[in-house]
C-alpha positions as CSV (number, residue, x, y, z in Angstrom):
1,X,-7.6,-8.8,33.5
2,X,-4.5,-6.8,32.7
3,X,-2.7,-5.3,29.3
4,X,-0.2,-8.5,30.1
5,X,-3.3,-11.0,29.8
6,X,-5.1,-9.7,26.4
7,X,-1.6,-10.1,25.0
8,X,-0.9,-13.3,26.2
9,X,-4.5,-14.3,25.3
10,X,-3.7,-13.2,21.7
11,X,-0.4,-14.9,21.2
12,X,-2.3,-18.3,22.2
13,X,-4.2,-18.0,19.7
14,X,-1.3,-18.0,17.3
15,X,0.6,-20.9,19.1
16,X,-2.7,-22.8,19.4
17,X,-3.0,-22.9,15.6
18,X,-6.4,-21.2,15.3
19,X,-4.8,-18.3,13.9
20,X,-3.9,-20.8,11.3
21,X,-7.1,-22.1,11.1
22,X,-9.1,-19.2,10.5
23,X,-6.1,-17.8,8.0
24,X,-6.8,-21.1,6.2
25,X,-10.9,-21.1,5.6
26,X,-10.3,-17.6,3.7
27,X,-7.1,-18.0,1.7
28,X,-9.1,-21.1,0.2
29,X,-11.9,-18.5,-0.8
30,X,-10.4,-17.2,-4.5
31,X,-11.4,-13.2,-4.2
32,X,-9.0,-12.3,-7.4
33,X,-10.2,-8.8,-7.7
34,X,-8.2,-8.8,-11.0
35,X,-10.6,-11.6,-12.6
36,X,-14.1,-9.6,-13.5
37,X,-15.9,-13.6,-12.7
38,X,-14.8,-13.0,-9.0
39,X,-18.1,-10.8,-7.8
40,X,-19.9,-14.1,-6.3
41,X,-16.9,-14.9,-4.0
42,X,-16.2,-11.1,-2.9
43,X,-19.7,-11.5,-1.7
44,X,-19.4,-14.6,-0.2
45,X,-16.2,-13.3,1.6
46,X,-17.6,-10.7,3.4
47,X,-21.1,-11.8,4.0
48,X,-20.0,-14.8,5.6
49,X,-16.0,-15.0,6.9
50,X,-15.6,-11.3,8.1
51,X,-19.8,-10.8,8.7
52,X,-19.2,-13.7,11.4
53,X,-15.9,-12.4,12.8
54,X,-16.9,-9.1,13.5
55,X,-20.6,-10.2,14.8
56,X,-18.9,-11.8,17.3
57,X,-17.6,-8.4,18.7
58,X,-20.8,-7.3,18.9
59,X,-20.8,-5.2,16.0
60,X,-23.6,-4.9,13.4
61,X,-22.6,-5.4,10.0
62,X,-23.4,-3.9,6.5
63,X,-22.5,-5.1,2.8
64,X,-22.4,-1.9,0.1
65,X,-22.3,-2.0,-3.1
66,X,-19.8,-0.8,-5.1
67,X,-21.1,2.8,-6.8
68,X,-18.6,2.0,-9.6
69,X,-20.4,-1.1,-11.8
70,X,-18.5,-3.7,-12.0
71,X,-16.5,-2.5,-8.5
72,X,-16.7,-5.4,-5.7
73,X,-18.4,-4.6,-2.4
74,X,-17.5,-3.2,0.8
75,X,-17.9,-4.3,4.3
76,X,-18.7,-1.7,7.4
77,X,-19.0,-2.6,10.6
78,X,-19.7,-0.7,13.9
79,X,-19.3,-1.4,17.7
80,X,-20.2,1.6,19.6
81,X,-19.7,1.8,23.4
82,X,-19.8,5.4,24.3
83,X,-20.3,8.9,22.5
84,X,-17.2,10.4,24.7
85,X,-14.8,7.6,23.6
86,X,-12.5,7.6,20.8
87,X,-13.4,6.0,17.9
88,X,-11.0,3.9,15.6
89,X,-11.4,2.8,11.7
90,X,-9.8,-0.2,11.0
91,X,-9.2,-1.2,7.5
92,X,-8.1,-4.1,5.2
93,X,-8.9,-5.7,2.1
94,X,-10.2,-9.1,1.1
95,X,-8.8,-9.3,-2.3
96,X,-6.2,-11.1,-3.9
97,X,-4.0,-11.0,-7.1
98,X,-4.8,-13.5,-9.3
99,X,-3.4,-16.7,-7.7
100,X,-1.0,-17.6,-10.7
101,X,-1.1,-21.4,-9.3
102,X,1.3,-22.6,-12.2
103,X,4.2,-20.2,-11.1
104,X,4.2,-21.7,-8.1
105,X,7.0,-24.3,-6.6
106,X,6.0,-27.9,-6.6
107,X,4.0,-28.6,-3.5
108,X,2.9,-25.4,-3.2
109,X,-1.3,-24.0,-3.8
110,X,-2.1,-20.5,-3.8
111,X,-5.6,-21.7,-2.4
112,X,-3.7,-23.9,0.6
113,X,-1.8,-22.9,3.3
114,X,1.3,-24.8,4.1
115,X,4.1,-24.5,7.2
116,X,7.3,-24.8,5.7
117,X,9.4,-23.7,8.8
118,X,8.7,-20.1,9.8
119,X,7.1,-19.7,6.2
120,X,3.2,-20.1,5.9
121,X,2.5,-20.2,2.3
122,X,-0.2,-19.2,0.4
123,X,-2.5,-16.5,-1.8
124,X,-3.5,-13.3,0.7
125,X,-1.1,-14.8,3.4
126,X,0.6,-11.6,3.8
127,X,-1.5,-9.1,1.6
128,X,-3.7,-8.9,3.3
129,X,-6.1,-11.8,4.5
130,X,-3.3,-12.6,7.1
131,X,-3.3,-8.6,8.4
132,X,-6.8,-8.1,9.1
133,X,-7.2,-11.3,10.4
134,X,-4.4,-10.7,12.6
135,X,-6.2,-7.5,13.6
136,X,-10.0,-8.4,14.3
137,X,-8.6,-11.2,16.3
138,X,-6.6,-9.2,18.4
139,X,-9.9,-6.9,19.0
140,X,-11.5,-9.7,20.7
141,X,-8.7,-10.6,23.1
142,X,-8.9,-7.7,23.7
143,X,-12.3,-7.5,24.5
144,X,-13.0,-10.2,26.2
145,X,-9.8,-9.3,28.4
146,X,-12.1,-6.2,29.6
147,X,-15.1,-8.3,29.9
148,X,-16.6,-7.3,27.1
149,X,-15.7,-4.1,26.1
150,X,-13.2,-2.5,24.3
151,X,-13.3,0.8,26.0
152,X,-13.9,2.8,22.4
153,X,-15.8,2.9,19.7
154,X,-15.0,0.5,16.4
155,X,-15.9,1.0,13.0
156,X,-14.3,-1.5,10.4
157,X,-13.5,-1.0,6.3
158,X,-13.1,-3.9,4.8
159,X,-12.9,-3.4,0.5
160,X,-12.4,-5.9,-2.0
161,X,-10.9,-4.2,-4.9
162,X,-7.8,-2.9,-3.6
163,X,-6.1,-5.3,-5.9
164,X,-7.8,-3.6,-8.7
165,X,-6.8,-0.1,-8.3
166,X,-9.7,0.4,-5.3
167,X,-12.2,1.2,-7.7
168,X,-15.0,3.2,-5.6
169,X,-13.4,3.2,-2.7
170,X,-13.4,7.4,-2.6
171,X,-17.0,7.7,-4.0
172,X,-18.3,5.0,-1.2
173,X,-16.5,7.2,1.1
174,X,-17.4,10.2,0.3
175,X,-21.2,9.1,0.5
176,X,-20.5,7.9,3.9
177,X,-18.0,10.3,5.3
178,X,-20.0,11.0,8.5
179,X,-20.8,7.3,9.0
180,X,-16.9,6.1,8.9
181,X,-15.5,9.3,11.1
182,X,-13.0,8.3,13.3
183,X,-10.2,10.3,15.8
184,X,-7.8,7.1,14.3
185,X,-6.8,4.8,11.5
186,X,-4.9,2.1,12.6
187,X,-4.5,-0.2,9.7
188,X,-2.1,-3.4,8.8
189,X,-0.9,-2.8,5.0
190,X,1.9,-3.0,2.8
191,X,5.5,-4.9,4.2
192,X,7.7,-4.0,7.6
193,X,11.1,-2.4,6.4
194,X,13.1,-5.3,7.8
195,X,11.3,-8.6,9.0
196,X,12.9,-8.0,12.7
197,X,11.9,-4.4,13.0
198,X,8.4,-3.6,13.9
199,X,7.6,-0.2,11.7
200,X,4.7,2.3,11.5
201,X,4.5,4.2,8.3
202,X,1.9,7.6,8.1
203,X,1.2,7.3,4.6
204,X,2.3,6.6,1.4
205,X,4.2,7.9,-1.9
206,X,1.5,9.0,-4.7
207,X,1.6,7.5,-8.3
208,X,1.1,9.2,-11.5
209,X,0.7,6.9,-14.4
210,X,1.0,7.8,-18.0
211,X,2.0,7.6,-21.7
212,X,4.3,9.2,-24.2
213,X,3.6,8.1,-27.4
214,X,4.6,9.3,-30.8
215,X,3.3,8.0,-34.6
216,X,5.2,9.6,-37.3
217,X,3.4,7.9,-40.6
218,X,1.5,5.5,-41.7
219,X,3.9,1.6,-42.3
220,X,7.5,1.3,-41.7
221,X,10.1,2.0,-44.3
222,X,13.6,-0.4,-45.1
223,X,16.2,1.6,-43.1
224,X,18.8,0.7,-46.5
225,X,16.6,2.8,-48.3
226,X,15.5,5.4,-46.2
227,X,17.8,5.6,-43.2
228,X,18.8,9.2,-42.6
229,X,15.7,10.6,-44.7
230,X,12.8,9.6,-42.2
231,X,12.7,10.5,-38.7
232,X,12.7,7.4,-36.3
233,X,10.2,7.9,-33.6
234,X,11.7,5.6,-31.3
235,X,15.1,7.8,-31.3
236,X,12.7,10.7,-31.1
237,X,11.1,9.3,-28.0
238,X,14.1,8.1,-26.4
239,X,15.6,11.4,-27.0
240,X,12.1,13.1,-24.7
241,X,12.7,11.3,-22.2
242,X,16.0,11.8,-21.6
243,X,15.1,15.6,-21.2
244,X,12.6,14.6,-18.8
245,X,15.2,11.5,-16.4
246,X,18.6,11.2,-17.5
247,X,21.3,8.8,-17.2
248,X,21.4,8.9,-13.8
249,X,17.8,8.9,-12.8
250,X,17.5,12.5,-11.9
251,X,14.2,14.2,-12.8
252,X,15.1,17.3,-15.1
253,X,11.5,18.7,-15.2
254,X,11.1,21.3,-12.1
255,X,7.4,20.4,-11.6
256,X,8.4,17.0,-11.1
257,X,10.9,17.6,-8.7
258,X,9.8,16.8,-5.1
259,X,10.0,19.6,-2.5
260,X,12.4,20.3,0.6
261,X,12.4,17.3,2.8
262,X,10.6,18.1,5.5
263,X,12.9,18.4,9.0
264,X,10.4,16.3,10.7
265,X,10.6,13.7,8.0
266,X,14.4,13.6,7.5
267,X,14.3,12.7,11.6
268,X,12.7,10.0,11.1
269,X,14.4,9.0,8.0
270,X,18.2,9.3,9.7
271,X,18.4,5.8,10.8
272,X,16.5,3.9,8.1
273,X,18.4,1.8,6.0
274,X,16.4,0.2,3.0
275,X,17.4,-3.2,1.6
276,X,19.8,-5.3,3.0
277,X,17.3,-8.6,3.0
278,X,18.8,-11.9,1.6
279,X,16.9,-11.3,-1.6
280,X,16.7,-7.7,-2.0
281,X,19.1,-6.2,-5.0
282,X,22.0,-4.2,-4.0
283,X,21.0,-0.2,-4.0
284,X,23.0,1.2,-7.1
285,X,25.1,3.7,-5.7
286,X,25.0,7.3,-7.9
287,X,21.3,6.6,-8.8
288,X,18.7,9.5,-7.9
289,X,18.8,12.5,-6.6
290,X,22.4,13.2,-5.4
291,X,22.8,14.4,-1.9
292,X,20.0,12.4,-0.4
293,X,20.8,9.2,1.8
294,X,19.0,5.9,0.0
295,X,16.2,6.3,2.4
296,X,15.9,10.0,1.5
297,X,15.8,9.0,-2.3
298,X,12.6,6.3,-1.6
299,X,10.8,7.7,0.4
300,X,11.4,11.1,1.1
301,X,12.0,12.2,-2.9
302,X,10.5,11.1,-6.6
303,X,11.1,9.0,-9.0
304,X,10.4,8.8,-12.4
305,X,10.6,5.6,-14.0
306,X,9.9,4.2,-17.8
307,X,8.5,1.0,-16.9
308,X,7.9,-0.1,-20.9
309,X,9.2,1.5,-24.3
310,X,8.2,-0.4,-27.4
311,X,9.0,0.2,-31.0
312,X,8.7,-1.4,-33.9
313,X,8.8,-5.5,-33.0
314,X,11.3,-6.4,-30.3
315,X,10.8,-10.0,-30.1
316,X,11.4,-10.0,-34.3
317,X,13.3,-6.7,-35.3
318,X,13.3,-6.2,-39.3
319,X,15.2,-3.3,-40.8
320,X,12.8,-1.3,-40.5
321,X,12.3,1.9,-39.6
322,X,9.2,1.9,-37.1
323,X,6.2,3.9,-37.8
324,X,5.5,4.7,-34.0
325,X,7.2,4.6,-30.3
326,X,5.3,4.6,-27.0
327,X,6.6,4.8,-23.4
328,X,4.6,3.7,-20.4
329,X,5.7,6.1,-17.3
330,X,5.2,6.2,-13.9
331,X,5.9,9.3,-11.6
332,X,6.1,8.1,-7.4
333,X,6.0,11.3,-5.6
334,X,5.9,12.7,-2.2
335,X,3.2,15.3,-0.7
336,X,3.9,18.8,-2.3
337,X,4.8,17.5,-5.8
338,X,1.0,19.3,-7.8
339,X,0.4,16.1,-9.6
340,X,-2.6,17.3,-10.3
341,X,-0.9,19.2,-13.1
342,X,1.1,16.2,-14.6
343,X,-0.2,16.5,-18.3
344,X,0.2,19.7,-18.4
345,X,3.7,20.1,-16.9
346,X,5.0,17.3,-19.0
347,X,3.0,19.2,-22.3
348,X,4.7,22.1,-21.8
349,X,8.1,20.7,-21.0
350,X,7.9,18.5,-23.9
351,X,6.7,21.5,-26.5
352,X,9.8,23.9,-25.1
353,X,12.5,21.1,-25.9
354,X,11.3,20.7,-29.8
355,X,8.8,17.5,-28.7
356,X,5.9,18.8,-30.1
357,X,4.5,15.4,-32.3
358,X,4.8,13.3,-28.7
359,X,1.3,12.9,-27.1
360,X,0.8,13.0,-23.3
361,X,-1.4,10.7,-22.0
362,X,-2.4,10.4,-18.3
363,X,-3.3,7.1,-17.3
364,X,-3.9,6.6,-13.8
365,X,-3.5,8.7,-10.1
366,X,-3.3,8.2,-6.7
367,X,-2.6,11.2,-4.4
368,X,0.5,11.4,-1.8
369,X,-0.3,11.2,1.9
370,X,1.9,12.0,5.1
371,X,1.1,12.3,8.2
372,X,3.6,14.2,10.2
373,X,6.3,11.9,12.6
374,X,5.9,14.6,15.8
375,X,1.7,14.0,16.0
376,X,0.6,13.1,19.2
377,X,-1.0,9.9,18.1
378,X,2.4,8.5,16.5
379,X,4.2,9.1,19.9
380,X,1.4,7.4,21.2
381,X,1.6,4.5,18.5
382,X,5.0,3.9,19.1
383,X,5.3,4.4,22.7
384,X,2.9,1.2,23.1
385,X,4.4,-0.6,20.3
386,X,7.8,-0.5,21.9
387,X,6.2,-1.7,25.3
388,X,4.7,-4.6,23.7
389,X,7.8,-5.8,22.0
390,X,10.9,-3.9,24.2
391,X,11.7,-2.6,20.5
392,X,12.1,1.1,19.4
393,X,9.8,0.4,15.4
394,X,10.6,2.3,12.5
395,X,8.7,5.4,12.0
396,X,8.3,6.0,8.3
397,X,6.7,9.4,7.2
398,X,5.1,7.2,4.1
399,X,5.8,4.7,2.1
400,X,7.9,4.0,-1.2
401,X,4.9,3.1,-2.6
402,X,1.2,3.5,-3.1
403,X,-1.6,3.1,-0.8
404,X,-5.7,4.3,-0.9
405,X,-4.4,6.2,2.1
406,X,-5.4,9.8,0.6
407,X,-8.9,8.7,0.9
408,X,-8.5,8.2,4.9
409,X,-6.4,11.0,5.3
410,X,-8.2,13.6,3.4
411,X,-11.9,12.1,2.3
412,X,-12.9,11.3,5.8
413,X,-9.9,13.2,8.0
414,X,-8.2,11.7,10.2
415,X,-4.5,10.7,11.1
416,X,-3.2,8.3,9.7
417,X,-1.3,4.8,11.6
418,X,-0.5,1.8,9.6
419,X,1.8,-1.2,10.9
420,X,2.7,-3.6,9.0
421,X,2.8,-7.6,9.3
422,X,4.6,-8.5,6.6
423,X,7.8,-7.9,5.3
424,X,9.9,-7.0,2.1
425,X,10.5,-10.8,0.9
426,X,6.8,-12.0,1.6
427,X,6.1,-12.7,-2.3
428,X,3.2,-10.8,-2.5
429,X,1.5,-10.4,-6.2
430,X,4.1,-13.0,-7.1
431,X,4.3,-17.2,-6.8
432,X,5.1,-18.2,-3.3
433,X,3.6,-15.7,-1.0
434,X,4.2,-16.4,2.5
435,X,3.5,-14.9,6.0
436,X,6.3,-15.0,8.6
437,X,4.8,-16.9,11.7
438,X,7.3,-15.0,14.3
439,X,5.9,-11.9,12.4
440,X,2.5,-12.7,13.0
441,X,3.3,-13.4,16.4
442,X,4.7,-10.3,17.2
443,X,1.9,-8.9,15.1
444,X,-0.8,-9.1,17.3
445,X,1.3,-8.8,20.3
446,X,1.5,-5.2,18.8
447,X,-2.1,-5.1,17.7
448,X,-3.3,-6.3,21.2
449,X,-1.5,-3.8,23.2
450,X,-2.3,-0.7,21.1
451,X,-6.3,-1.7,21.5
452,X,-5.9,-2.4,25.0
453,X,-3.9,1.0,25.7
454,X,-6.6,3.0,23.3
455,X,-9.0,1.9,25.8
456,X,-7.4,3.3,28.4
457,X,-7.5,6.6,27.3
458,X,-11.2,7.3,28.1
459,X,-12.5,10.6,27.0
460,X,-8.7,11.9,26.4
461,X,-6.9,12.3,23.5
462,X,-3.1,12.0,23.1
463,X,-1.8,15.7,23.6
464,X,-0.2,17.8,21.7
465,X,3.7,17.2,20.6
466,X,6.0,19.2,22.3
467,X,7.3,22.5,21.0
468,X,10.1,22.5,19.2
């Protein structure tokens, strides 16, 4: 059979409905990561849904334990053909946000999937139960399009905490770094930039979380009496972080300030226009760094965001002054920003501009990956893409926002390809999730043709970019 029949075999099995039907057995298992009672069903998840659809690939299948207590389990699986083929990871996750099944509109179950109409509803439909499911399935066309094979070797990740923050996800890989080795990751993850427009992203933005917090004294005190005599620590707060963002949301602190765009990157970034979906917001214009296009801004640059600042009692206020102020932060940046060094940047900042009495607190990380636009096996990634769907994709250098990807890209080493199923308006970690049926379609029309065209590569590799 030909690259034209595993793709046609694939897309059957989304007209056929038994893309539905598989979709439908595992959105009705409840794997909320977020709810610590959810261990039994993580189990039963992999041991039994994705341990079946992977045996029948011929690959043998391993549940881990978590090395983090408390973590949920990971699934690796491994088809090996030949030592001189390429090898591929493919990754996804099994969890869900909690389902939030009152939030939902009427007629609607988080744990039920319903056609509404290019809109198949339900928990995990797009993030990310209806991904990797997309994915494995197109493995097997695949396969049994070559009689068999797939003409490389396949190792699959699938977690179940990413929900959760991916708690052991680096240590497990770490312990197993030679065992998940791969030439490729080729992942589904994370929304399209446009539902029409098949993209690739390379990696994704980092996150810093953290705290500013400041307690003055001990009680509050009327602000008749004592207004204008005690120093009010939300005022005091407010007034750090404006020296740190201001009014404009530029970042004032130089070692939060992301680097030169790359030239490579702004490339890519020259005809990408962010928003424009029937529910996105409109893009405030004179927000962020000035001179960067709105693309630029999200996902070539940082932001810094105060994502909560509370103070005395906002849903009551008293005349009061408050006795403390705390700011919950968040810092998305781009490779070359030193993270690492948040606390202290943000300590020494705060200490030079008379802040000494506000406390830095780091919270949470996650590093920045990127995976250059001119490597060889982008060009390749999007040279079968576009013959699979007659449609030039999206490249993005990373994403706006956060994915394990620095565990891939730097634990183990190895590029880094995601493409995406979903899109912007899917709902996701919100009431009414839903998976576009003519982007699952055109899903694992994608998915079938690059597994079918990595098998044709044999022994090779895709060379290197061209100079200049």
């Amino acid at each position: 059979m030909s690259r034209a029949d595993a793709v046609e075999r694939s897309t059957s099995y989304i007209d056929s409905g038994a893309f539905l039907d598989d979709l439908g057995r595992r959105v009705a298992l409840r794997t909320e990561s977020q709810d610590p009672g959810s261990l039994p069903v993580l189990h039963r998840y992999l041991s039994g849904e994705m341990t079946s659809a992977l045996e029948r690939l011929g690959a043998h299948c391993t549940v881990v334990e978590n090395p983090v207590a408390g973590g949920g389990p990971f699934l690796i699986a491994h088809r090996h053909e030949d030592p001189a083929l390429p090898t591929v990871l493919v990754y996804g996750h099994g969890d869900v946000v909690l389902g939030q099944p009152e939030r939902w509109r009427s007629g609607l179950s988080p744990w039920e999937i319903r056609v509404e109409g290019d809109r198949w509803y339900g928990r995990g439909t797009a993030d990310n139960k209806g991904q990797h499911t997309l994915n494995i399935a197109a493995l097997g066309h695949v396969m049994a399009a070559r009689g068999g094979r797939l003409g490389f070797n396949l190792t699959v990740l699938i977690e179940t905490g990413e929900e959760a923050g991916s708690p052991g996800l680096r240590e497990m890989c770490e312990q197993r770094a030679d065992e998940l080795a791969a030439d490729l990751l080729l992942a589904s993850d994370g929304p399209r930039l446009a539902a029409d427009r098949p993209t690739v992203f390379l990696g994704s933005r980092g996150s810093v979380a953290f705290t500013l917090s400041l307690n003055l004294r001990e009680g509050t005190y009327h602000s008749g009496n004592w207004g204008g005599l005690l120093r009010n620590p939300a005022t005091v707060l407010a007034s750090a972080l404006a020296g740190m963002v201001d009014g404009r949301g530029v970042i004032t602190v130089d070692g939060l300030r992301a680097p030169e765009i790359p030239d490579a990157v702004r490339r890519a970034l020259a005809d990408v226009s962010p928003g424009g979906g029937p529910t996105d917001p409109e893009i405030d214009d004179g927000w962020g760094e000035p001179g960067l296009t709105p693309a630029e801004r999200v996902m070539g640059g940082n932001a810094l965001e105060v994502l909560a600042f509370v103070a005395g009692t906002p849903d009551a206020p008293v005349n009061a002054i408050p006795a403390t102020a705390r700011a919950h932060c968040q810092l998305r940046f781009v490779v070359g920003t030193p993270w690492q060094e948040l606390g202290r940047i943000v300590r020494e900042h705060l200490d030079a501009q008379g802040y000494p009495m506000v406390e830095v607190h780091v919270d949470s990380t996650m590093a920045a990956t990127r995976l250059s636009p001119d490597d060889p096996w982008v060009r390749w990634a999007v040279a079968s893409i576009e013959r699979s769907t007659q449609k030039a994709p999206i490249v993005l250098p990373n994403l706006g926002g956060s994915l394990p990807n620095d565990v891939f890209a730097e634990v183990i080493g190895m590029p880094t390809v995601w493409v995406p199923h979903s899109y912007p308006a899917c709902g996701q970690h919100g009431p009414d999730e839903h998976l576009l049926g003519s982007v699952a379609r055109e899903g694992i029309r994608m998915m079938s043709g690059l597994f079918w065209d990595l098998g044709e590569l044999g022994s090779t590799r895709p060379g290197p970019a061209p100079a200049g």
